[in-house]
C-alpha distance (Angstrom), angle and dihedral (degrees) to the residues before:
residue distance angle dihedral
X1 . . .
X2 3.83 . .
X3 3.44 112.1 .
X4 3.78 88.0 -113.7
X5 3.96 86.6 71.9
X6 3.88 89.5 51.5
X7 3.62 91.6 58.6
X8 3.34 90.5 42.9
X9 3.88 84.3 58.1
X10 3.34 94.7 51.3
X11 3.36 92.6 56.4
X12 3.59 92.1 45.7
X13 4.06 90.4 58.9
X14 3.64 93.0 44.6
X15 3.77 101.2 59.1
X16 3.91 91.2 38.9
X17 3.23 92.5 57.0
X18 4.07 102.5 40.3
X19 3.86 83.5 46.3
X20 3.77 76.8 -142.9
X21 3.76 130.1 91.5
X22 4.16 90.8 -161.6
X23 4.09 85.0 52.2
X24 3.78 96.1 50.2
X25 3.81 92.8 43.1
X26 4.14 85.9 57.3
X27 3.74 86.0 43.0
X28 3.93 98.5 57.0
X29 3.72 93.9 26.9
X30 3.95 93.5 -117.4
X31 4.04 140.6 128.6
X32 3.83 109.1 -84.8
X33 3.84 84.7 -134.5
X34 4.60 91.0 48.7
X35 4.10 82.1 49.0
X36 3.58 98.5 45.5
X37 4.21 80.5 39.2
X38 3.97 88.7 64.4
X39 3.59 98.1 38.5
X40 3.98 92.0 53.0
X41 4.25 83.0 48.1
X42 3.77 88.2 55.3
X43 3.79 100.4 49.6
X44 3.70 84.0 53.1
X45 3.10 107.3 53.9
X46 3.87 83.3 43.6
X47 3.64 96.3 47.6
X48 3.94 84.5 -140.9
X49 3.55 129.8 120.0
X50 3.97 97.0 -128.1
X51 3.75 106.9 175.2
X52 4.47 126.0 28.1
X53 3.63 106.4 -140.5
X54 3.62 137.9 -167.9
X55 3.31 149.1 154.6
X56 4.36 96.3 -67.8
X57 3.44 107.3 13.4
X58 3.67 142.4 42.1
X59 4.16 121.7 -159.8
X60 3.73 133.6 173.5
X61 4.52 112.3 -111.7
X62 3.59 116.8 -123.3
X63 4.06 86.1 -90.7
X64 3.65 82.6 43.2
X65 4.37 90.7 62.3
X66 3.53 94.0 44.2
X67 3.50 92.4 52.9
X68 3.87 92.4 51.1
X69 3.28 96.6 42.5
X70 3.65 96.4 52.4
X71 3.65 101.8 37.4
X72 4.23 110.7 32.2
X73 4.01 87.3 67.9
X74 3.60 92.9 48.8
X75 3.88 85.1 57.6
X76 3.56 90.9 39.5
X77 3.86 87.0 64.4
X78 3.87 99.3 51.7
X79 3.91 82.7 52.2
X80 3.12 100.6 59.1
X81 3.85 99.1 37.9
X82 3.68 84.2 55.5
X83 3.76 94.5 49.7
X84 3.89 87.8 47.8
X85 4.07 89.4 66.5
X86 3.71 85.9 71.4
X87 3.54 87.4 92.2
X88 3.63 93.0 68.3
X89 3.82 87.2 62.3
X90 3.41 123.9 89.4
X91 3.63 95.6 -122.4
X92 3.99 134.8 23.2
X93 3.90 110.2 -90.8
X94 3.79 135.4 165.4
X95 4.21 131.5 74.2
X96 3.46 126.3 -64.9
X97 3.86 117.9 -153.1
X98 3.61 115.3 -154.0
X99 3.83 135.1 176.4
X100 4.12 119.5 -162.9
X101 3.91 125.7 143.7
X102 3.55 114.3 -103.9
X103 3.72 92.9 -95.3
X104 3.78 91.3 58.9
X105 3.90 91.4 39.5
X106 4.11 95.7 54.4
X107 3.31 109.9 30.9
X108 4.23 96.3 41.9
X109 3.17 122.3 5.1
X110 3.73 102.0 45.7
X111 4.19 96.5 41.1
X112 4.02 80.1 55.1
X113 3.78 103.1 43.1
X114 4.01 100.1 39.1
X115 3.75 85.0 70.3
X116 4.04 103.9 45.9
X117 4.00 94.0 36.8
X118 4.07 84.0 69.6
X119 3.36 92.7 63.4
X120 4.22 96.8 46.4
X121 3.82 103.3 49.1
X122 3.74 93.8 176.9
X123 3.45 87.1 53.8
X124 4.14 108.7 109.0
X125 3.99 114.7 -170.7
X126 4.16 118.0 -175.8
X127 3.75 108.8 -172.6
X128 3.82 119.2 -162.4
X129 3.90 123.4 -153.9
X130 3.79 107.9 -136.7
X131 3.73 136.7 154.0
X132 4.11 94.2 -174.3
X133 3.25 98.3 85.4
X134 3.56 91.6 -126.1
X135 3.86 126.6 -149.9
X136 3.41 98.4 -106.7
X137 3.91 96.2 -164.0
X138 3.78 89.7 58.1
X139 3.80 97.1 45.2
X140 3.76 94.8 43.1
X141 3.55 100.9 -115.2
X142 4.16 120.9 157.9
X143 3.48 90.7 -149.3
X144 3.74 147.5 0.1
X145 4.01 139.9 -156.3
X146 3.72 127.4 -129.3
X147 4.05 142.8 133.2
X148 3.42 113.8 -87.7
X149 4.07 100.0 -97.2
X150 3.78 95.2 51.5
X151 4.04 91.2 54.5
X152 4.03 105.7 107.6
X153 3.91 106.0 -119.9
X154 3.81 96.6 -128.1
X155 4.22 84.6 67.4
X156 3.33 124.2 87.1
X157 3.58 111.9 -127.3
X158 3.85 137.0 -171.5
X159 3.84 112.3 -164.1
X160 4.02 114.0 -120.9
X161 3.75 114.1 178.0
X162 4.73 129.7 29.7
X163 3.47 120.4 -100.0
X164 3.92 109.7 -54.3
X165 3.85 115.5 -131.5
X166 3.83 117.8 -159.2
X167 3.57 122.6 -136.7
X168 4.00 142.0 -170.6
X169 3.61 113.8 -139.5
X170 3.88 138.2 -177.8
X171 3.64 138.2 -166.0
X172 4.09 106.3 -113.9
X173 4.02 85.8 -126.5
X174 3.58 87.8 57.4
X175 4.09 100.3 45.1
X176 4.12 86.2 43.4
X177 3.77 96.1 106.9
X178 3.66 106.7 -0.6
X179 3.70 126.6 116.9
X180 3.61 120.0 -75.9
X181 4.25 120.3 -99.2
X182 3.54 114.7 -139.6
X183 3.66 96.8 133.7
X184 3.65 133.1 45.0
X185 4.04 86.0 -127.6
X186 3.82 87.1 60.5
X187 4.41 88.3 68.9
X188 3.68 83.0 76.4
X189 3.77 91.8 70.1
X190 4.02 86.6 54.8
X191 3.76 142.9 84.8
X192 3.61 95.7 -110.9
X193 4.34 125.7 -174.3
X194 3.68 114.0 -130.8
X195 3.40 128.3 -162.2
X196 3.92 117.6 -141.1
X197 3.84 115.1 -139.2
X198 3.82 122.5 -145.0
X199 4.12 92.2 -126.6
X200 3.83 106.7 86.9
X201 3.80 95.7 -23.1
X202 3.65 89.2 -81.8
X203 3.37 127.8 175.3
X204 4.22 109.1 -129.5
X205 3.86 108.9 -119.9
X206 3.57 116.2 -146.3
X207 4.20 113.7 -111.6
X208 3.74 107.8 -147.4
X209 3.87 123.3 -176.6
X210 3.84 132.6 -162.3
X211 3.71 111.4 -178.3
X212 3.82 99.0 -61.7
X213 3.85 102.8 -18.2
X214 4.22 107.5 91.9
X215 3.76 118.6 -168.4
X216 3.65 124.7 -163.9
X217 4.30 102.3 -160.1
X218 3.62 120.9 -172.3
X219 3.87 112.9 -147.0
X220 3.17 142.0 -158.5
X221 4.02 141.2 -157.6
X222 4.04 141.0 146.1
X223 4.10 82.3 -94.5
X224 3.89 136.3 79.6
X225 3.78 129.6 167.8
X226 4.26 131.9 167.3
X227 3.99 80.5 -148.9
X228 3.49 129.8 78.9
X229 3.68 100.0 -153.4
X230 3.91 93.6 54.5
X231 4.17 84.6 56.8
X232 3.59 87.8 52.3
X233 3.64 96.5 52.5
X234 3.67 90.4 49.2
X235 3.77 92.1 46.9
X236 4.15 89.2 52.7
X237 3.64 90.8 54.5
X238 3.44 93.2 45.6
X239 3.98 114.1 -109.7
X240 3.47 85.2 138.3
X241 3.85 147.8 -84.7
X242 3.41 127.3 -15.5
X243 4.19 135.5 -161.9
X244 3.91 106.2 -142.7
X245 3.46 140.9 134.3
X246 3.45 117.8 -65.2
X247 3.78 94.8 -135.9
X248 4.09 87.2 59.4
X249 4.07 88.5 49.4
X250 3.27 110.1 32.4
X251 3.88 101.8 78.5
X252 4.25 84.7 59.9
X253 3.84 85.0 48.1
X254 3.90 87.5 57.5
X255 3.58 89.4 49.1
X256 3.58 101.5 46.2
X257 3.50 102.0 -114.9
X258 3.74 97.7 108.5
X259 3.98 132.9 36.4
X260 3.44 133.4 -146.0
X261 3.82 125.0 -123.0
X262 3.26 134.8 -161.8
X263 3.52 90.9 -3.2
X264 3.92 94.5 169.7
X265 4.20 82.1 62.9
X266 3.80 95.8 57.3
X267 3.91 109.5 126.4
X268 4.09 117.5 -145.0
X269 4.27 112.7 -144.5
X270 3.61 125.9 -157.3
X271 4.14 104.8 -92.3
X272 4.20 128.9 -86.2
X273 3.43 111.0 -72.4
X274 4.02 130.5 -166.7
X275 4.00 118.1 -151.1
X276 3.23 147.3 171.2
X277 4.18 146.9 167.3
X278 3.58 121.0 -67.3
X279 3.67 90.7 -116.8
X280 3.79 91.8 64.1
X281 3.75 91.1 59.0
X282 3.29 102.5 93.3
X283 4.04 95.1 49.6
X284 4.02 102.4 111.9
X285 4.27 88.8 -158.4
X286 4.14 74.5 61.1
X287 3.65 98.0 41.8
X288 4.01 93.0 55.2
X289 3.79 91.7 43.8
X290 3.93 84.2 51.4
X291 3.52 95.3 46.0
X292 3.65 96.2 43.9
X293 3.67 91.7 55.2
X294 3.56 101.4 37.1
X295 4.16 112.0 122.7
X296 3.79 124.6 -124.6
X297 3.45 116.1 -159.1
């Protein structure tokens, strides 16, 4: 096959997986019109329909599956045997794809990887801001972020952050007045800020936890966000209360700005943890990023 048609497969496998032409194009750093240019080229020199497309969505035919899921992990293999030759180089080189929620990305693994990329130049790092908790195999990521009990037990995975409490907070401003919280029943009564997940739309419930009694409330409030910085924001200037993690609020706690609430409800997690396939293990731009991020108690 010229190497024309490999590109052309490339392309292929990008889109089909995306399900999104615009999403591919970002991916592989081309036109939307060159990628959907070499997909056309490959269906015609196929003679097969590979991908149905309309006007919101884009999904692979039945030849279309077959052909992705016989040829993306061929290419997957040449990938990663050419990312293994890094350890003939002197120093770890190549990208690193990770996907954390912005919690995860600010507060650990950026303080811990602004220090150690200095001293691997070739070292590239793309971090993606997610709350799905995407399959990581399927969307080509290196790496992802989770707590400990939402890591999939055929990943290895290397614990980066302590146990993560939760905590509901509130702007003084806001409480002044309001009616009193001694029971998680009495946050329906309040202006509360959800966060919308990606899965379903959802709205996040907040998990609560006194000794063995869990709760799972649903909230609600004039304010929703899918980030957990915006909610914080609108927590400090008092549009309500807010379910975050403590380590984001607690330094506004200290300083008075924010309240706990509740504080007898607040549920503890098993810690941050980074992880990955066992295939990637033997990548040394992985190992350093592992290493680098790994937490000592």
């Amino acid at each position: 096959m010229a190497q024309e048609g490999y590109s052309d497969l490339l392309a292929f496998i990008a889109v089909a997986r995306q399900r999104s032409f615009t999403r591919a194009a970002a991916q592989l750093g081309l036109s939307q019109s060159a990628l959907s240019h070499r997909v056309r080229g490959l269906e015609e020199r196929l003679g097969l329909r590979l991908l149905t497309r309309t006007t919101r969505s884009v999904s692979p035919t039945d030849a279309g599956e077959r052909l992705l899921q016989k040829v993306a992990p061929k290419f997957e293999e040449i990938e990663e045997d050419l990312a293994n030759l890094e350890e003939f180089r002197d120093t770890p080189a190549g990208k690193v794809r990770i996907t954390a929620t912005d919690h995860a990305a600010r507060n650990v693994l950026w303080p811990k990887l602004s220090k150690v990329l200095h001293e691997y130049p070739d070292l590239e790092v793309e971090i993606t801001i997610d709350y799905g908790l995407a399959d990581i195999v399927a969307e080509r990521y290196d790496m992802g972020v989770r707590l400990g009990g939402q890591v999939a037990k055929d990943m290895i995975a290397v614990r980066i952050a302590p146990d993560l409490r939760m905590a509901i907070v509130g702007a003084p401003e806001y409480l002044d007045g309001k009616p009193p919280l001694r029971t998680p029943e009495d946050l329906t009564s309040h202006n509360c800020i959800n966060l919308r997940l990606p899965t379903k739309g959802g709205l996040m419930a907040w998990k609560l936890r006194q000794g063995d009694r869990e709760l799972s409330v649903r909230v609600s409030g004039q304010l929703t966000f899918n980030n957990s910085y915006q909610m914080l924001d609108a927590a400090l200037e008092g549009y309500g209360l807010a379910y975050l993690p403590d380590d984001v609020v607690g330094p506004y706690v200290t300083e008075g700005r924010l309240q706990y609430v509740l504080e007898d409800w607040f549920p503890t997690h098993p810690g941050l943890h980074v992880f990955y396939p066992h295939r990637k293990q033997s990548s040394p731009a992985l190992a350093v990023l592992v290493d680098a991020l790994r937490y000592d108690a």
